[in-house]
N, C-alpha and C positions, 0 to 999 in steps of 0.2 A: 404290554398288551393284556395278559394273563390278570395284571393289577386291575386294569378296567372291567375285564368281564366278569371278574370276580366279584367287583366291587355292584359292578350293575346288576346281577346275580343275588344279592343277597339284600338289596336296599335302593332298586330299582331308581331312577332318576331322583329320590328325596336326599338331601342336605343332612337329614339326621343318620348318624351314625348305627348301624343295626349289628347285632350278632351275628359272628360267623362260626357255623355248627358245624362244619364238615372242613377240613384241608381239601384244596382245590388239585390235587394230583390224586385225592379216593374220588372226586366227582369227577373227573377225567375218562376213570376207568369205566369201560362198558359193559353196560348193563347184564352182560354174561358171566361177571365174574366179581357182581357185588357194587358196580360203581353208577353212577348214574348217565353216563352216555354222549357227556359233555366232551366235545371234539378237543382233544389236543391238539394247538395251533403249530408246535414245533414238530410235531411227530407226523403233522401231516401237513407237514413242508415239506419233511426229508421223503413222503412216499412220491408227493408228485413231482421233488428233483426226480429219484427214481425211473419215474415214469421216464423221464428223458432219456437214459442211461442205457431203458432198454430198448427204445428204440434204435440208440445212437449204434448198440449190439447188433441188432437183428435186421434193420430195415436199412434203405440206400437208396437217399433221396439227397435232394439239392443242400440243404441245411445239414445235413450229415458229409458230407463230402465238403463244406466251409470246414466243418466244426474238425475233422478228419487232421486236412490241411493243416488247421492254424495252430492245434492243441498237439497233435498225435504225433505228425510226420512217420518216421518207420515203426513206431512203437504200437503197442496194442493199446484198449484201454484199461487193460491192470497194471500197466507198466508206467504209466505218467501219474503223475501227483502236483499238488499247489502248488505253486511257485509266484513269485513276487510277480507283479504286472499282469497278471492273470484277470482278466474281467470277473463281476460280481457272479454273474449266472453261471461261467465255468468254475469259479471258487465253490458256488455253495454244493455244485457235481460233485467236485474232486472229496467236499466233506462227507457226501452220503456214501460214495463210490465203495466202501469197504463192507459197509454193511449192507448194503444192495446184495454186490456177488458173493456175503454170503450168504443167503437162501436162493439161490440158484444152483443150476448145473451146467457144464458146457458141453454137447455134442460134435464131440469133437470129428471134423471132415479133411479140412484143410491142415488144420494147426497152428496157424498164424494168430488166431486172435485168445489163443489159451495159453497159462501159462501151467507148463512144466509140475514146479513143485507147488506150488501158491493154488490155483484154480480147482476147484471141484471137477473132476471129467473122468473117473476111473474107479467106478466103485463109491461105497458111502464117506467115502475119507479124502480128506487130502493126503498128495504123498506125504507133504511137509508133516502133517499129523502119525500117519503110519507109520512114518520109516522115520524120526526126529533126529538118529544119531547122523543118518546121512545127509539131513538137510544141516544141520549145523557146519559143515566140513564143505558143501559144495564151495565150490568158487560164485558161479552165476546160479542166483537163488530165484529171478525173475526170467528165468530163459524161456523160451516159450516151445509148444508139444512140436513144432514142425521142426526147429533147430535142433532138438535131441533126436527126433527117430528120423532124419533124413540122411544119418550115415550111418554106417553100420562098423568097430561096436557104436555103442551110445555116445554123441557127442557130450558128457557129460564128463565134468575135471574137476579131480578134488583138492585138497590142501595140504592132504597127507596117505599116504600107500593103507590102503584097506588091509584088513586083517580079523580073521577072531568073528565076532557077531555082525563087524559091519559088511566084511566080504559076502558071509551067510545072506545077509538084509540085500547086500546087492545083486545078489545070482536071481535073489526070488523078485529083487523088485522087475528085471533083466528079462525073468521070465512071464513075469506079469504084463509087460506090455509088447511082446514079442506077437503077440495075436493082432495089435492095432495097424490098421490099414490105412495109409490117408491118402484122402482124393482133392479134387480140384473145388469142392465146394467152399462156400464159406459156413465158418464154424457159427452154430446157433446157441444161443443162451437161453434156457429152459426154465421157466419162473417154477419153484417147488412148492410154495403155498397154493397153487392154484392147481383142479387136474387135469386141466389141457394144456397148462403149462405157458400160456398169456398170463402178463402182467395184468394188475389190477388194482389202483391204489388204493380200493377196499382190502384185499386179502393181505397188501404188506400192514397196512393200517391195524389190522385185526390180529395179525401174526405177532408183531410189536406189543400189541398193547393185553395181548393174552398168556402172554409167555411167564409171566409170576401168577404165583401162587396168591392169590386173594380169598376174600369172602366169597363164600356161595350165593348166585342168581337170586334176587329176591322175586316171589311171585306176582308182588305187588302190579309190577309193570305188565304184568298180560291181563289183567281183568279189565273188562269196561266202566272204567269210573273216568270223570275229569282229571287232568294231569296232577291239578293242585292234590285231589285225593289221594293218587299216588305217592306224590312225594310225602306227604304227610306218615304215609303208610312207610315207608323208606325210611324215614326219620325216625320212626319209632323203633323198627327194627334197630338199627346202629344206635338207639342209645340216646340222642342228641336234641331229641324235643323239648321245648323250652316248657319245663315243670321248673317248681320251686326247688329242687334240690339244683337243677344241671345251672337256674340262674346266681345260685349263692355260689356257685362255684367260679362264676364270670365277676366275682365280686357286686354281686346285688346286695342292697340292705331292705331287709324287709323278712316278715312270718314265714315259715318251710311249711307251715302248717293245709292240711287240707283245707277248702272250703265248703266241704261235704261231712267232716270229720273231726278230730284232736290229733288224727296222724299227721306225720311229715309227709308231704307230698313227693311221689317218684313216679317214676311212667310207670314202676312196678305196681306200686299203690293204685295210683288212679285209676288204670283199667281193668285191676284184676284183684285186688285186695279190700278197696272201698267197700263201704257199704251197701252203694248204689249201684256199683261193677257186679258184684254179688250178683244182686239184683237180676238186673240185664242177664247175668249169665245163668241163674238159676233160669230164670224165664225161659229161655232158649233152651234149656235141658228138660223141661217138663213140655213143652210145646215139639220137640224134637226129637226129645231124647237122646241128645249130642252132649258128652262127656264135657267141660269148660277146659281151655287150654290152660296151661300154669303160666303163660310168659307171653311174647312178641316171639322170639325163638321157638319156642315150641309150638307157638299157632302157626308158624310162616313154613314150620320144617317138620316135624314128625307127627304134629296135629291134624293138618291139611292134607298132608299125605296117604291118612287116615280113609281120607273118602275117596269114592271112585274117581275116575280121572274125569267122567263127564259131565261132572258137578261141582268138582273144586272151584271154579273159577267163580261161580253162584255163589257156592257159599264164603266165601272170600270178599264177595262182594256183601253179602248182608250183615257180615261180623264188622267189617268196614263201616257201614252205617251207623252198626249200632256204636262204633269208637270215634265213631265223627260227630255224633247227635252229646255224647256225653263231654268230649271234648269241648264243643260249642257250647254246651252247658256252662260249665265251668270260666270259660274263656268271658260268657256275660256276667254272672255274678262278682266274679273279678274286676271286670273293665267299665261293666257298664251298671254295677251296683243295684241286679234284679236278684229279684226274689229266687232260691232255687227252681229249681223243676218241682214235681214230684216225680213218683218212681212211672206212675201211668203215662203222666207229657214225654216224659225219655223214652219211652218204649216206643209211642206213639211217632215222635219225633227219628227214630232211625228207623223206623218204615219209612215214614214219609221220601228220607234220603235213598232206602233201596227201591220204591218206587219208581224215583224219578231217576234213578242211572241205570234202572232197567231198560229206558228208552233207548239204550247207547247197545243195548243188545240184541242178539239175534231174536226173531218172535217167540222162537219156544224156548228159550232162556227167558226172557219176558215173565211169557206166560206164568213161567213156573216160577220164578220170581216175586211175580203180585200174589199168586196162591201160597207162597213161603208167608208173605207180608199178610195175609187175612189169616190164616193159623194162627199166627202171632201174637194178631190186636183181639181173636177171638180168646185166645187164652190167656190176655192179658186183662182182658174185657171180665171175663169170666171167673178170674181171680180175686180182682176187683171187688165182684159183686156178690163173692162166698164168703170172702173172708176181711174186704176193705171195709165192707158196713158194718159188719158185725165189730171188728176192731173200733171204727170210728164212734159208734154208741158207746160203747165201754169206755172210751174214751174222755166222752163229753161226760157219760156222769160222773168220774171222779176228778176233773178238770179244776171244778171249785175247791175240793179237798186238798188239791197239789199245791194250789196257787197259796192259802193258808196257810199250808205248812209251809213251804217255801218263806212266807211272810213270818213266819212263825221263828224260822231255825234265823235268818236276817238279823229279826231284833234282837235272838238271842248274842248275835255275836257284837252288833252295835251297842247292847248292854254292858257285855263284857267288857268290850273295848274302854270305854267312858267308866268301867268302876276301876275297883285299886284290884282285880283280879293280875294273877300273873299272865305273860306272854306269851304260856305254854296254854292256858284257859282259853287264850282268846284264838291261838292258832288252832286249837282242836275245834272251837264253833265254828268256823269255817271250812276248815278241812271235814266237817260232818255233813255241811251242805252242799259241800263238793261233789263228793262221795255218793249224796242220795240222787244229786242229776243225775251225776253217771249212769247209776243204776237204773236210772227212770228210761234215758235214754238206751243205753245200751235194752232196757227188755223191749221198748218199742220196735227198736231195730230187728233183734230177732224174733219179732210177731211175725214184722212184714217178711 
């Protein structure tokens, strides 16, 4: 089953085969502790057998008094286990049954339905646990609370005459339960994950699946963006977003190289290293005055933490935008072989995205959202117009000059090449044309 939802999960009804980014037991886990919130099918089988269990404990009705009968007869239910001919429903009981009672407690009244050394009822321990030299040595290791304290001493029989530590261990377990009283009620089972102490296949569900230690909550999932954004957001954090580095790793053939750049492309590169990420993040520090995070880590964790609590989730969502608008960027030049942006459409273009997921917000989140968004295009606007024209004239008049010499350094190498010069001649004219884009380039870049 796991096979198909997986497989539906990452490559939805299509026949072509797609990457899988994530192991399907991290997207299991929920979303409190790193994973993405996808229901474990086995794990919440075992809670709603459960469920049965504890009714089969606590309640006494028609179907319990069958089940009673046909499973139990004098036994309790810690004392029976699977056995051959056992119907499917009682089988997959008898599988969850151990790890059911243990996160519970038994209140113990009667004594008939707890057992002895086994059962939680006496403090945070089992005896078995407390006292281990004694429980080793009993005879009956499943006897249950009413069989022991119904005679007075303890009907309890061991293997071998006590002495030394385990005499000690006995006097005190002897006096430990010399205070329990039992009456004619029936004993109750006390669900511990929960505080009224009801069963709940939420809380064992949640109890299960939070018990290791994993990755820290990603913030991603409390802002108001569409799901897709989310996960997107999610992905980046772990690592796993399909850039040129993570696909040559899945055996892709093809460029590492940016399509913004000459670097290798990394989720590190792309949103925070690039020239255009710069960019974006420089904008956002003169428009804001907000420091640029270093990483996906540092913005989801000690960057965002940064601001007050009743803003994070805003600005969470416009940093979002603006790594969605450049991502889309990137994703068309690639696939769909358009011309880049410039730096203004990119700006331009992750407003537009936190405009429109402001709608998914409360009014005065909104509000304050579209006025993030006009600061934004005003001082993108206005950067533009101080220092984009002036660059762009400058520009154009030595545009003829570049292209010349460009023409210039060419023929030189295609001269070379065609004479009887040596291979070291002909590699330095080109490595000199190289050299001068670079240069060309690179000072453009740091105008803008």
């Amino acid at each position: 089953m796991d096979y198909y939802r997986s497989r539906f999960f990452w490559q939805y009804d299509e026949h072509k085969k797609k990457y899988k980014l994530m192991k399907w037991s991290i997207l299991n886990k929920p979303k409190s502790v790193g994973g993405m919130g996808i229901i474990n099918l086995e794990v919440q089988i075992f809670c709603l057998l459960s469920k049965w269990l504890f009714k089969l404990l606590n309640e006494d009705g028609i179907w319990q008094r069958l089940i009673r009968k046909k499973y139990l007869g004098d036994k309790t239910l810690s004392q029976v286990s699977k056995k051959a001919g056992d119907s499917h429903f009682w089988s997959g009981l008898m599988e969850v049954k151990d790890l059911f009672l243990s996160l519970g407690v038994f209140n113990v009244h009667s004594g008939d339905q707890t057992r002895f050394w086994v059962d939680l009822w006496l403090g945070n321990k089992t005896l078995k646990d407390e006292y281990p030299a004694l429980y080793r040595i009993t005879r009956r290791k499943n006897v249950t609370v009413a069989n022991v304290l119904n005679s007075r001493p303890l009907n309890v029989s061991f293997r071998r005459a006590l002495s030394g530590n385990k005499l000690t261990q006995w006097l005190q377990l002897v006096s430990k339960v010399a205070d329990v009283a039992l009456t004619n009620e029936k004993d109750a089972f006390v669900w511990l994950p929960n505080r009224n102490g009801l069963f709940t296949v939420k809380s064992m569900y949640s109890n299960l699946m939070t018990n290791e230690t994993t990755l820290a909550f990603c913030r991603s999932w409390k802002i108001k963006v569409p799901l897709k954004i989310k996960t997107f957001l999610w992905f980046l954090k772990k690592g796993v977003t399909l850039t040129k580095d993570n696909l040559i790793k899945r055996n892709w053939k093809g460029s590492a190289k940016c399509c913004f750049c000459n670097y290798n492309e990394t989720i590190q590169h792309l949103f925070f290293e690039c020239h255009i990420a710069k960019f974006i993040w420089f904008t956002v520090f003169i428009a804001f005055n907000i420091k640029p995070p270093t990483s996906f880590t540092h913005l989801l964790g000690a960057w965002i933490k940064g601001f007050h609590h009743t803003v994070r989730n805003q600005v969470l969502v416009g940093v979002t935008a603006l790594c969605w608008a450049l991502w889309l960027s990137r994703n068309e030049i690639i696939f769909e072989r358009k011309v880049p942006n410039s730096y203004l459409q990119m700006m331009f273009r992750g407003t537009y995205w936190t405009r429109n997921w402001a709608r998914l917000s409360k009014e005065e989140e909104k509000t304050s959202l579209n006025k993030c968004c006009q600061r934004l295009d005003a001082c993108v606007t206005e950067r533009d117009e101080t220092s984009g024209r002036g660059f762009r004239s400058s520009l154009s008049c030595f545009t003829s000059e570049l292209r010349l010499l460009t023409l210039f350094i060419d023929d030189v190498g295609v001269r070379c090449q065609h004479s009887e010069l040596s291979a070291v001649a002909v590699e330095g004219a080109w490595s000199l044309r190289t050299l001068f884009l670079n240069f060309v380039f690179v000072s453009v870049t740091n105008h803008l």
